[in-house]
N, C-alpha and C positions, 0 to 999 in steps of 0.2 A: 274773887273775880279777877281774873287775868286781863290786863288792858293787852290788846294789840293790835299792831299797825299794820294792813297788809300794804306793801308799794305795789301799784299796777294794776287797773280798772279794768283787764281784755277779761278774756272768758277765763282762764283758770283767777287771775286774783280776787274778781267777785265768787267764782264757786267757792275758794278757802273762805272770803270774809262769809257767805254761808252758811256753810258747814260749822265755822267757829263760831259763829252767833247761834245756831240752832243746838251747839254744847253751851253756851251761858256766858260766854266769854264777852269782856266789850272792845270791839272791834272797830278801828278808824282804816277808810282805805284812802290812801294818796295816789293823787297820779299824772302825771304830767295831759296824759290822754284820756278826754272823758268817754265810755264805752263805746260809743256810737265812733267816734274817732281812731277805734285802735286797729289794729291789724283784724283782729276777732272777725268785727265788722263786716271784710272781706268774704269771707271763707265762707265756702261751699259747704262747709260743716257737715258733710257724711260720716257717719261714722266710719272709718279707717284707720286703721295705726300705721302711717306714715311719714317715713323720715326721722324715727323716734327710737333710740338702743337706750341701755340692752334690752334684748327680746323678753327675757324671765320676767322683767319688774315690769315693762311694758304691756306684756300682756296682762298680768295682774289688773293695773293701774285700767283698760281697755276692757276687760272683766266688766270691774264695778261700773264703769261706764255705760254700756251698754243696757246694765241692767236699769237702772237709774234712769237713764233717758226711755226705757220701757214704761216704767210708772211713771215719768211724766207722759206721758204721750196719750196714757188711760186717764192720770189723773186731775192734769192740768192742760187742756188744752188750749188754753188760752197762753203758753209759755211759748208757744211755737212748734212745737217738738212732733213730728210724726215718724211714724215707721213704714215706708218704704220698700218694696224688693226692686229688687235689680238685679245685673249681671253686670262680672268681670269678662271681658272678653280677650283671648289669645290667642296668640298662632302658635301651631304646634301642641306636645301634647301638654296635658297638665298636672304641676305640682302641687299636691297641696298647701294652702297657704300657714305659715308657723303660728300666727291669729286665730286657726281652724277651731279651738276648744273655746272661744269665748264665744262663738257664735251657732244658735243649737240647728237655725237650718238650713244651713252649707249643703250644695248637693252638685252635681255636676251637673251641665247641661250641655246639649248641642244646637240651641236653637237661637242662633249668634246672627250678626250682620256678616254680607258677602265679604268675605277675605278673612274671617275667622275659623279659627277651624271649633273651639271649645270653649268650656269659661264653666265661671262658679257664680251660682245666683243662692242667692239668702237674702234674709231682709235688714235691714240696716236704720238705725234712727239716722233723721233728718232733721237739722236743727235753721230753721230759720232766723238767720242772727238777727238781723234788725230788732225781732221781735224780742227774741230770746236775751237777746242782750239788756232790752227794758226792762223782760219781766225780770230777771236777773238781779236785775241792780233796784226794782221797786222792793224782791227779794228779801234784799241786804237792811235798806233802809225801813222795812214793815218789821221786820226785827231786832231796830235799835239801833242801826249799825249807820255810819256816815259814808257820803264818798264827797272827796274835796281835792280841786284842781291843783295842784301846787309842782311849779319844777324843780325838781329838787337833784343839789349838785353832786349828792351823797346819800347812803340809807339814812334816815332819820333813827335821832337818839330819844328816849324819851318815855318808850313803854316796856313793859315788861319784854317783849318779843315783837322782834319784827319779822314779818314773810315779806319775799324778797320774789312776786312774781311780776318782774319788769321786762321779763322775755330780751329780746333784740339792745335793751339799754344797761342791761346785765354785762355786758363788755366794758361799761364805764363802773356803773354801781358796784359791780363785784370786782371789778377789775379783772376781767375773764374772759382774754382775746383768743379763745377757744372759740365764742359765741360771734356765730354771722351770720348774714344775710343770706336766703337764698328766694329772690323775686318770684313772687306769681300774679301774672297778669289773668282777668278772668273776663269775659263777656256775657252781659246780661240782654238776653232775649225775651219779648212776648213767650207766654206761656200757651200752648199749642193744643193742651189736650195731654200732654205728656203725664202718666204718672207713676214709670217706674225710670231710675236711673240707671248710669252705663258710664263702666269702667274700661278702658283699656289696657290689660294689664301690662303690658311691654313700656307705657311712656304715661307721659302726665296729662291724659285727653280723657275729659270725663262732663258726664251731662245731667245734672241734677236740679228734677223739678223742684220746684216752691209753688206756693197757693197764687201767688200772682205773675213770676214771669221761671226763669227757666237759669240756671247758673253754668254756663260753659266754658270750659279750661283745657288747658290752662298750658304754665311754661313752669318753668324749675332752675333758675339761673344760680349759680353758685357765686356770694360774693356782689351780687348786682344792687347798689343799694338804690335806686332809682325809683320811684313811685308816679313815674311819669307816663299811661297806657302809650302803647306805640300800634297806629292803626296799621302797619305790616303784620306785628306779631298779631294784632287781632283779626284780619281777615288769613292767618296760617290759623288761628284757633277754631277757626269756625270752618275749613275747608278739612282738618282733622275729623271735626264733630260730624260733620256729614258722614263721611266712611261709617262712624261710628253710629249714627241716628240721623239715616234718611230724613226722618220727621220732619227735621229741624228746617227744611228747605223752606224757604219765602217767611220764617220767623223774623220778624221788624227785631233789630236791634236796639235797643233802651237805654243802654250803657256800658261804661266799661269804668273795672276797678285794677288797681293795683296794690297788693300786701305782700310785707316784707315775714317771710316763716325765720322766726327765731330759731335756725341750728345751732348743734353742738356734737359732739363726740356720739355723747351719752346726754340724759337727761339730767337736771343737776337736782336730786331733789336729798336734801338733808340738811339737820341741826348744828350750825357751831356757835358755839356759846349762846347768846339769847338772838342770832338770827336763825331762822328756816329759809335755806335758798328754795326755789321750788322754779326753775326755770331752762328755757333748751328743748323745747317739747318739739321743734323742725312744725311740722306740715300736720301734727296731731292735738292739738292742744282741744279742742274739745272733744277729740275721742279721748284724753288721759285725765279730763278735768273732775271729773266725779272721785277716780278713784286716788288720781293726787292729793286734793281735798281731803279726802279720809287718812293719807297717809300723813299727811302735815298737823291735822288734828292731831292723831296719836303721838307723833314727836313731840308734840306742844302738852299733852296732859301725861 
């Protein structure tokens, strides 16, 4: 049995502890932030691959993904996990998207909000983090597997293999001032009745039901390390969201969140000596989390 250490409790380092547990392996995850507290937490969690290179592994990695949060969504509902359609919506005409082969039904449509002209509607998993993130990590620990609070200055020494999915604190831990911040502020509205979501594909404006309120977004700031909401940029999020989903008009507002997306280049996922970095996922970390997972296993066995 391989002892190992995953660093970093968000949605990819509990999918690896997982994954690794579910091959036999015993698995400790450390983390300075316990689930519920990470970036993960945040996110609107659609399935998208964005803000995540290169496109070959990414898609792969989005691949298994999708499929995965498919058989949850059949098999466990109680993980949070549903499937969704929606549309992307565009001015002008439209590209197919490079993602188009991991998703089987992509189609065009023309039945957009006023000032769009087109868009691509498919169905998408929808990951209720709050949820998903307990069942997640009840997951990890129904399998053997620990998670435990600790800040720590450096990777820890100690097991046979450490995974290294610290996202955003990968800049210190790895020493890797490739990896920064890029801010998204999100606002949570009463749920309306909504049950499909809406993309805009030109910018970062998107509206994505959940079983109790409504998730609308967002901003994209490059380098903003701040997790303070700012009620300008929140009534620009919601004056966006309208253009995009009338609906939304006289929805009570609930809340508002701020997370920091762990960018980089590229994605940093591979083996040197007995670490597996697996970290840099931008604005995708639960659309890559399944099929990372699988690739981090294999490095490991």
């Amino acid at each position: 049995m391989t002892r190992i250490i995953v660093v970093g409790a968000g949605v990819v380092g509990l999918t690896c502890a997982a994954r690794l547990l579910a091959q036999g392996h015993r698995v400790d995850v450390l983390a300075r932030d316990l689930p519920q507290e990470t970036t993960s937490a945040v996110a609107a969690a659609i399935w998208y691959p964005y803000r995540a290179l290169p496109f070959d592994r990414v898609l792969g990695w989005a691949g298994v993904s999708y499929e995965t949060f498919g058989l949850l969504a059949e098999d466990a509902p109680e993980s949070g996990v549903t499937i969704r359609p929606g549309v992307e919506a565009f001015r002008g005409d439209l590209v197919s998207p490079w993602w188009a082969e991991a998703v089987p039904d992509l189609a065009e449509t023309y039945v957009v909000p006023s000032g769009y002209d087109a868009g691509w509607t498919f169905s998408a998993p929808v990951v209720e983090m709050p949820v998903y993130l307990k069942w997640l990590a009840d997951l990890v620990l129904e399998r053997g597997g620990t998670i435990t609070r600790m800040n720590l200055s450096g990777l820890p020494h100690g097991a046979d293999v450490v995974v290294n999915c610290t996202g955003l604190a990968s800049r210190f831990l790895a020493a890797d001032p490739t990896v920064h911040p890029v801010q998204g502020q999100v606002v949570l509205v009463e749920q309306v009745g909504l049950d499909r979501w809406w993309l805009d594909g030109e910018g970062p404006t998107y509206v994505v039901p959940r079983s109790h309120d409504i998730v609308v977004g967002g901003t994209d700031v490059e380098g903003e390390w701040s997790r303070t909401p700012s009620p300008e940029v929140a009534s620009a999020i919601l004056r966006r969201a309208l253009r995009l989903v009338p609906e939304l008009a006289g929805a009570e507002v609930i809340g508002h969140r701020v997370g920091l997306r762990p960018a980089r280049p590229e994605v940093r996922l591979e083996r040197v000596d007995d670490v597996v970095h697996c970290y840099g996922h931008g604005g995708a970390g639960v659309t890559l989390s399944w099929g990372c997972a699988e690739e981090v296993a294999a490095l490991i066995d």
